[in-house]
C-alpha positions in Angstrom: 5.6 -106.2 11.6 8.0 -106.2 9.0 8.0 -109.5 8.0 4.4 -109.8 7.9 4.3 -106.8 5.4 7.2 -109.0 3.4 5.8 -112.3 3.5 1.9 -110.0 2.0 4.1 -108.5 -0.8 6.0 -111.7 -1.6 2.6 -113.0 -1.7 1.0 -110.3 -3.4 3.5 -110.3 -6.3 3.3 -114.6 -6.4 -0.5 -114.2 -7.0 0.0 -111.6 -9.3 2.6 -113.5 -11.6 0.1 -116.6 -11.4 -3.2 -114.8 -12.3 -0.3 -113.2 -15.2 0.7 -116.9 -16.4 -3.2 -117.9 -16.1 -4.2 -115.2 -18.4 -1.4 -116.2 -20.8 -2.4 -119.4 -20.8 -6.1 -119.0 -21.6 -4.8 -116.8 -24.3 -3.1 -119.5 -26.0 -5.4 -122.0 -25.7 -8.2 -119.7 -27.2 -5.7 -118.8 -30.1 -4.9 -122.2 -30.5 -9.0 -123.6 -31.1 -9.8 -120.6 -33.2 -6.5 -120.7 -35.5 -7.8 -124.4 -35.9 -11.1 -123.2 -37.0 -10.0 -120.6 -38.8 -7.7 -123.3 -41.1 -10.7 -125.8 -41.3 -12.7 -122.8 -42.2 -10.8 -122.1 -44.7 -9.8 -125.6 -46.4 -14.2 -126.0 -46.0 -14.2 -123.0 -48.0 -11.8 -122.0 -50.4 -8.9 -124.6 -50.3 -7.5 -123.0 -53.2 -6.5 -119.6 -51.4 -4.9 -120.2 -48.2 -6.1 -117.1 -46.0 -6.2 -118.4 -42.5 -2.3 -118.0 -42.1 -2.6 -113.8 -41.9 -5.3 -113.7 -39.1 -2.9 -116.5 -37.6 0.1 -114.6 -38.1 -1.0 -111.3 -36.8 -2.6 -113.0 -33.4 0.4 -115.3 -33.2 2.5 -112.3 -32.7 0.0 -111.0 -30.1 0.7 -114.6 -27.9 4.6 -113.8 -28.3 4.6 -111.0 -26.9 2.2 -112.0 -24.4 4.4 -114.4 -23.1 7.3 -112.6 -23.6 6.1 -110.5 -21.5 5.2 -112.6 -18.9 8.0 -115.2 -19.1 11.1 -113.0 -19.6 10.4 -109.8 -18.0 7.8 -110.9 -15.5 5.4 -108.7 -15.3 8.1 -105.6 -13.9 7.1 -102.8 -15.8 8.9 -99.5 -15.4 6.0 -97.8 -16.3 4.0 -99.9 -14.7 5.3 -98.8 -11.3 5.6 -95.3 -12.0 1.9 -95.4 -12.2 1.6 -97.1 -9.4 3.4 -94.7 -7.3 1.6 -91.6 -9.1 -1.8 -93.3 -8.3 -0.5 -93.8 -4.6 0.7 -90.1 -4.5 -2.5 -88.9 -5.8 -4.7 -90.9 -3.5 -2.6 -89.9 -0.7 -3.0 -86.0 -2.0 -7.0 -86.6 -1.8 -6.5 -87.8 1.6 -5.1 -84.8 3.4 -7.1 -82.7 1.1 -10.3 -84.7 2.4 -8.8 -84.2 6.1 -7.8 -80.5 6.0 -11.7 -79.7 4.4 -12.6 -81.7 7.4 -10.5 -79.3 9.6 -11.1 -76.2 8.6 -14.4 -74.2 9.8 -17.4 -73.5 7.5 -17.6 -70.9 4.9 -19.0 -67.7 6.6 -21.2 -65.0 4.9 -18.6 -62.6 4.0 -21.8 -60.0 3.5 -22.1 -60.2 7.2 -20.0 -59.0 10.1 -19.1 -61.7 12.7 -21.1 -61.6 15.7 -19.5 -60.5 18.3 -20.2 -62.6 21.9 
């Protein structure tokens, strides 16, 4: 039982560093088309004010931290799991909750004795 519940985390945390990488990548390639539109754009425009390189910056920095974030700490978030756990906790709270309402008899009419049998 154990090692099936490693080898569905191992995999679990593999898909979830791909899908990460994935993103990362789509995010650079769309960054890298519309920085190139946003420089022919601009040389279509007004060649004699550059203005393409602050939208370029200020996104540029957005893909660095991106893929810092995937490539150097690799998706492990502190925070991350603390919400994780939290969210676990919770749902496990709502759980028992459901199960003790579940348990526990209907409301009475506290207007009204109890019948006796």
């Amino acid at each position: 039982m154990d090692i099936i519940m490693e080898d569905w985390n191992a995999y679990q945390n593999a898909r979830k560093q791909a899908e990460g990488k994935l993103a990362f990548y789509m995010h650079l390639v769309i960054y890298l088309v519309v920085s190139a539109l946003l420089v022919s754009r601009n040389l279509g425009i007004s060649p004699q004010y550059p203005w393409a390189h602050w939208p370029i910056l200020g996104w540029g920095i957005g893909v660095l931290f991106h893929g810092t974030v995937i490539y150097v700490f690799r998706g492990k978030s502190f925070l991350t799991e603390r919400m994780i756990e939290r969210e676990l906790k919770l749902s496990r709270a709502d759980c028992e909750r459901l199960h003790s309402e579940q348990r526990s008899p209907a409301p009475t009419d506290l207007n009204r004795p109890p019948q006796s049998t």
